[in-house]
N, C-alpha and C positions, 0 to 999 in steps of 0.2 A: 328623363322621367323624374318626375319631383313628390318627395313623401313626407305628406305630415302624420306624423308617428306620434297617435295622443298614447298616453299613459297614465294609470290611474294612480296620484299619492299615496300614501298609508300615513299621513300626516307624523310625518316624523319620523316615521321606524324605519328601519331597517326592515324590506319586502321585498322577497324571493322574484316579485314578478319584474320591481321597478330594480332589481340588479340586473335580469334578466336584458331587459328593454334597454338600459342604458349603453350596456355592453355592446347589445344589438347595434342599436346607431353607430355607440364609437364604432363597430366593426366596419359600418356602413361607410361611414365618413373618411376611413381610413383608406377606403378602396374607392375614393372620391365619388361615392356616390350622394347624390341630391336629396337627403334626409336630416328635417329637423324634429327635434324630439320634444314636444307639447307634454305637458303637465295637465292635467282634470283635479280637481277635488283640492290638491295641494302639492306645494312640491313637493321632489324625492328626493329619500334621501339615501346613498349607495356609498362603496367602499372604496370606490376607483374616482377618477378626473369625471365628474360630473358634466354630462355635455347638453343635457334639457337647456330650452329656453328659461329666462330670470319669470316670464311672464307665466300668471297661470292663467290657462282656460274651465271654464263652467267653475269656478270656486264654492268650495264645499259650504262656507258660509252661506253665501244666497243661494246657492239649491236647495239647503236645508232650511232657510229662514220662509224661501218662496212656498214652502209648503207645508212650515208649521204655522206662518203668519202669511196669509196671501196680501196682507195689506204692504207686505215688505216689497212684493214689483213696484210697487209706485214710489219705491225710493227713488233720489234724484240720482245721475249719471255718475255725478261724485262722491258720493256715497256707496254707491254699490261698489264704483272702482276701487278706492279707500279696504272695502272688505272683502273686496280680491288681492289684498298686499299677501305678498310670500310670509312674511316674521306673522303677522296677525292667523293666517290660517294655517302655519305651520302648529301653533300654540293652541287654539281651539281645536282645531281636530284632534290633535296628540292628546289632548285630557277626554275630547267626545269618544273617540275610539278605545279609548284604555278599558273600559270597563260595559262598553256595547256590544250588544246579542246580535243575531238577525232577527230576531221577532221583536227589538226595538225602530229595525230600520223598515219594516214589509213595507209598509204603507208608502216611504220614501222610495224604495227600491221598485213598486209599483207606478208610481210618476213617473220617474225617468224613464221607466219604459215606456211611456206613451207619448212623450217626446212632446211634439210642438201642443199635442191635447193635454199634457200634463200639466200642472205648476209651475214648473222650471222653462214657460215656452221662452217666455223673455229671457232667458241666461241662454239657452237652443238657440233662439236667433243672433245673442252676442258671438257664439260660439263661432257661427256661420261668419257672422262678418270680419270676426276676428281671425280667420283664417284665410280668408279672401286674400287679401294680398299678396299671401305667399302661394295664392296659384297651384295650391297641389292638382297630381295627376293622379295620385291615392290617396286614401286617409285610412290611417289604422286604428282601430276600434280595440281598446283594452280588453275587453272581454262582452259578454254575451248579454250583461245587466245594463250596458250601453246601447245595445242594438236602435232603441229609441231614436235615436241621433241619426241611424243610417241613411233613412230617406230624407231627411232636410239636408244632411249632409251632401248627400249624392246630389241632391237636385240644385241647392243653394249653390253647389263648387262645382257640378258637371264632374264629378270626381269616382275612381273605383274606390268602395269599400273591402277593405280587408276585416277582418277581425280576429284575434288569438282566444283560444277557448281554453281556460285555465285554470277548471275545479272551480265551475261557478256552482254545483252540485253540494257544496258543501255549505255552502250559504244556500239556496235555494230551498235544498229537502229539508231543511232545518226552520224555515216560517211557518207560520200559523196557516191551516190549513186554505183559509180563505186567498192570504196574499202568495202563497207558493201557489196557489191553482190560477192566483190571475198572471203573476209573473211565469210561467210555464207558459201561459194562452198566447201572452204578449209579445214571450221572446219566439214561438214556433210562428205567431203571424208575421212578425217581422222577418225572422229566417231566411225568404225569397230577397232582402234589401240588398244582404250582402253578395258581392262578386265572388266571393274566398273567404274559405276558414283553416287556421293554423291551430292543429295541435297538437303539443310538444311531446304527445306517448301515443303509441295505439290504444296501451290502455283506455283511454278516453274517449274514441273515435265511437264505441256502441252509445254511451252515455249520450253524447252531442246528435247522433242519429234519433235515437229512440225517445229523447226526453223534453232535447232541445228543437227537433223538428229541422236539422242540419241536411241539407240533401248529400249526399254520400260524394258526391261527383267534385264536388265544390270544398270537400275537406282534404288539407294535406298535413301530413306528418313532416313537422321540423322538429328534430331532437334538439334538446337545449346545450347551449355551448357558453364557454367559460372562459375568461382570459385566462392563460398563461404563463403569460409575461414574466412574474415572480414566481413561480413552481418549479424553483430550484428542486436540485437531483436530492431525494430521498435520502435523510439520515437517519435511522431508525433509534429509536434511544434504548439505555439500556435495558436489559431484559426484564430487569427487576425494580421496581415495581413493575407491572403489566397496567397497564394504564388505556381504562375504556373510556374513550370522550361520548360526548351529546352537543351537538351544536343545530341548535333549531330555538323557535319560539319558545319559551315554557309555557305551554297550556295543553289542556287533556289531550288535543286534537293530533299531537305529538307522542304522545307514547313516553314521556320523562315516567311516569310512577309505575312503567311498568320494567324501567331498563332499573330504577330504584330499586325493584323487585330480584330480578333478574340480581345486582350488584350484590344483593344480601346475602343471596344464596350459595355465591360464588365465593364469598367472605368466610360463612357458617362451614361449607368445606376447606377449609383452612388457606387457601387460595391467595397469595401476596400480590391483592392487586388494589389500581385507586380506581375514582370515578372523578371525572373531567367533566363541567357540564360549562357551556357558554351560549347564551343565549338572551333574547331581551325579554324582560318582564313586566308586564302591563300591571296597573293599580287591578283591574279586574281578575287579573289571574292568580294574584297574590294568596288569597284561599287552598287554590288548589298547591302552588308551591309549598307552602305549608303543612298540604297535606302528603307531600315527597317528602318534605323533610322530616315528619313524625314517623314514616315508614322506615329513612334511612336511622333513625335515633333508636326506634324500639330495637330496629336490627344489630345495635351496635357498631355501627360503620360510619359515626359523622366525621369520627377524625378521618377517615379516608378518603373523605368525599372534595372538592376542588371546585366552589365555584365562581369563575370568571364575570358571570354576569354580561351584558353587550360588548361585542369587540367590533377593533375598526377593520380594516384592511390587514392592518401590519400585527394587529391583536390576531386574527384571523388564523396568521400564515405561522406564528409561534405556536399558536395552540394547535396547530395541525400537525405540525412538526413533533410536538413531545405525546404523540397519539400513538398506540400499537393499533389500535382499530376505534372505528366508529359506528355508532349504533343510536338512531333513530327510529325507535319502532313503533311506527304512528300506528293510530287506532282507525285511522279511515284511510283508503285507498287516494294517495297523494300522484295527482298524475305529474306530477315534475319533480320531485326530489333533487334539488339542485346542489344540496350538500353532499351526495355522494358523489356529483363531480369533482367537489372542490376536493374532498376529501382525497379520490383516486388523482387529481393532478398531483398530490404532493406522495404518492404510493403508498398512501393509509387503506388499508380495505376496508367494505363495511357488512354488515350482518341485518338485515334488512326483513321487514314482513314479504311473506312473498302473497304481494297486493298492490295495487295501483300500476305506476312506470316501475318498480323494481326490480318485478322480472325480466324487463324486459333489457332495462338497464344492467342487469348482471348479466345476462346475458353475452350482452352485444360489448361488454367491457371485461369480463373475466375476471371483477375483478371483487369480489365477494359472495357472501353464501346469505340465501334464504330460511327463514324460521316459520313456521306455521302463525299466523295473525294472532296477535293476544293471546299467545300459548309463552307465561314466563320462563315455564319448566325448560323447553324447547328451542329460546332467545340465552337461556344460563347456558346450554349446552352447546351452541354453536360458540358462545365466548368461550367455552373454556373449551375446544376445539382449538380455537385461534389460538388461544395463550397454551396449546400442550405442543403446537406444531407448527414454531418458528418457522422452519422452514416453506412449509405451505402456506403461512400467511405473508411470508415476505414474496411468494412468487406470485401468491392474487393481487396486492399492489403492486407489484413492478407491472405484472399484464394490465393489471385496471391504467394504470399512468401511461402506460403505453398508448393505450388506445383512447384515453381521452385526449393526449397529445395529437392523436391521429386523427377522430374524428368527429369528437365532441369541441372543439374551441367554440372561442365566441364570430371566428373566420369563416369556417366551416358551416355556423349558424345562420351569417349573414350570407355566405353563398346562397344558402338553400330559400333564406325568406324573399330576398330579392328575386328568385327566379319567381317565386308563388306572387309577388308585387306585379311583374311583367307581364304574369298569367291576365289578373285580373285585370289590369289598365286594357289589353289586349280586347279579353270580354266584356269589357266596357264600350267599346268602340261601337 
C-alpha cells in the first residue's frame, strides 16, 4: 500500500500539526512503510530530520492569487511553477500569515472548499496530476478545510481518502457569520467523500460529529506521539529558583497573559520563583505580547521573567530540561496539546485547563493536574502546589515519562494510523 500524506505549511513557523505529520512519516518510513510526505500551501518547517518532499503541492501563492485575481489561472505554466518555488513561498506566506485573522481568509477558506467549482480548480487539477505518478493507494487530507480536494482526489487517483481533524473549530467559529455558515455547509456536504477521519483526542470526536457532519463510524481516535529519541533520563534542576516555563505560540489563543497573571501572584506572595517562556512571535501578535509584558512590569517581576523567544530542537530539549513544571493554559479548548508530551517525555509535569485533549491526556499519562479554564486564582494555586510538593511533582513526571515512553511515541502513532490507512484502502475497494 502506498501513501501520499499532504500536509499543510504554516509558511515558515514552527506548527504543532507539520511536527506532528513529519514525525508521522519518519515513523512510517522507519517501519519501511510506502509513505511520502506532500507539502500544500508551503513547506514545513519542524525540529527533527525533515523528510517531506523538496516539491510543494497547491502553492499558497497561486491559490491565493487565483482568487484575489482570477486573471492569475491564465498565467503561463512557467510562471505559476516559478511561484511554487519553496524560498519564494516560504517568504510570502511567513509575512501573509504573521499578522492574518480568519475573517481575512473566509472567502478564501470558502473556495477551496468547493474544489474543482472553486478559483483554485486549475491548482486542484495540478494537484491531481502532480500526484499521479506516485500512484497512491491513500491520500491524506490535512485537515477538514481541505475536504474540497476529496472527490477529485478520489476520482482523479482511484485512491482512499483519509483526513486528520485537528481544531479546524478554531478557525471556523471565528469567520464572519456568512463564510463560517458556508464553510460548515461545504465541509458537512463533502463529509460523505472521505473513507476515514483521524482524531488525535476524543475531546474532539462530538465537535467533528455535530458541526462538521463526520459520520461517527468513520472516525478513529489516534493520540498524538512524539519522538523520543533525545529524552534523555530527567535531571530535575535545583530547587531554587522554582522555575515555571511556557512553551507555545505567543498569542491569546495560548493562555501567556494569563499564566503572566498567575506568575505575579505567585511573586506578590513572596514565592522564589522565575517564568520561562519560549515560543514564536508573529508581527501580528506583537500587541498582545506587550500587553503581557505591561502585566509582568506593573506586577514587578520583569527581572524574573526569561524569554527565549523561537527554539530549535536542541533549544527545545535545554529549556525543558531547566523546567520544574510547565504551563500552557490556553483559553480555548486545544484538541492536541502536543507540548505536554514533549514536556512529559523529559519528566516535566504540566498544570493544564481542564478543557480540550488535557483531561484526557492527564489522565491516560498521570502525569499532571488540572485547573479550572481562565480561573488565575486557581492555575496560581495548582503552581504553587507543584513548587510546595517536590516530591509529588517529581512523581507526576516520572509517571507522565513513563507512559509517554509507553504509549504516546511517534511509533506507537504510526502503528495506530497505519492501521486506520488499511481500514480505508480496504473500504475503498
Amino acid at each position: 500500500m502506498r501513501v501520499a500524506y499532504l500536509t499543510a505549511g504554516a509558511g515558515g513557523m514552527y506548527c504543532g500539526s507539520c511536527l506532528r505529520d513529519n514525525a508521522l512519516a519518519a515513523a512510517l518510513k522507519a517501519r519501511g512503510r510506502d509513505v511520502a510526505l506532500f507539502p500544500l500551501y508551503s513547506p514545513i518547517r519542524v525540529d527533527e530530520e525533515d523528510v517531506s518532499e523538496p516539491r510543494v503541492l497547491f502553492g499558497g501563492i497561486n491559490v491565493y492569487l487565483q482568487h484575489a485575481a482570477p486573471l492569475a489561472a491564465r498565467l503561463t505554466a512557467g510562471v505559476s511553477g516559478l511561484l511554487d518555488h519553496p524560498r519564494l513561498l516560504r517568504a510570502a506566506l511567513r509575512r501573509a500569515g504573521s499578522g492574518g485573522s480568519p475573517q481575512q481568509f473566509g472567502s478564501l477558506a470558502v473556495s477551496v472548499l468547493r474544489g474543482l467549482e472553486g478559483d483554485q480548480r486549475r491548482e486542484v487539477r495540478k494537484l491531481v496530476d502532480g500526484l499521479r505518478p506516485f500512484a497512491p493507494n491513500v491520500v491524506h487530507l490535512p485537515n477538514a478545510m481541505f475536504l474540497g480536494l476529496a472527490r477529485p482526489l478520489r476520482e482523479g487517483l482511484n485512491a482512499a481518502i483519509v483526513c486528520t481533524l485537528t481544531g479546524e473549530d478554531i478557525f471556523v467559529e471565528r469567520l464572519s457569520e456568512e463564510h463560517r455558515d458556508a464553510c460548515l455547509r461545504l465541509i458537512r456536504a463533502a463529509a460523505g467523500e472521505a473513507h476515514a477521519y483521524i482524531c488525535v483526542s476524543r475531546a474532539y470526536v462530538e465537535y467533528a460529529v455535530e458541526r462538521l457532519g463526520v459520520a461517527a463510524e468513520r472516525l478513529h481516535v489516534v493520540p498524538l506521539g512524539v519522538s523520543v529519541t533525545d529524552a534523555a533520563a530527567p535531571a530535575e534542576p535545583s530547587e531554587r529558583p522554582f522555575v515555571i516555563g511556557y512553551l507555545a505560540r505567543i498569542c491569546p489563543d495560548k493562555g501567556l497573559h494569563l499564566l503572566c497573571e498567575a506568575f505575579v501572584r505567585l511573586r506578590r506572595e513572596g514565592r522564589d520563583a522565575r517564568l520561562a517562556i519560549a515560543g514564536y512571535l508573529g508581527a501580528g501578535d506583537r500587541p498582545y505580547w506587550e500587553s503581557c509584558r505591561t502585566v509582568l512590569s506593573r506586577g514587578g517581576v520583569t527581572e524574573r521573567v526569561d524569554f527565549r523567544g523561537e527554539v530549535d530542537r536542541a533549544g527545545k530539549r535545554a529549556f525543558l530540561r531547566s523546567l520544574h513544571v510547565l504551563s500552557v493554559p490556553t483559553a480555548y479548548r486545544d484538541p492536541k496539546g502536543l507540548f505536554v508530551l514533549e514536556a512529559l517525555a523529559h519528566g516535566v509535569p504540566v498544570v493544564q485547563p481542564r478543557h480540550g485533549a488535557f483531561p484526557e491526556l492527564i489522565e491516560a499519562t498521570g502525569g499532571g493536574v488540572l485547573h479550572e479554564p481562565r480561573d488565575v486564582g486557581h492555575l496560581a494555586r495548582e503552581l504553587a502546589r507543584m513548587m510546595d510538593d517536590g516530591e509529588h511533582r517529581r512523581g507526576l513526571g516520572a509517571r507522565g515519562r513513563e507512559a509517554v515512553l509507553r504509549e504516546f511515541t511517534a511509533e506507537r502513532m504510526a502503528e495506530r494510523t497505519w492501521a486506520v490507512f488499511e481500514g480505508a484502502a480496504n473500504r475503498a475497494i
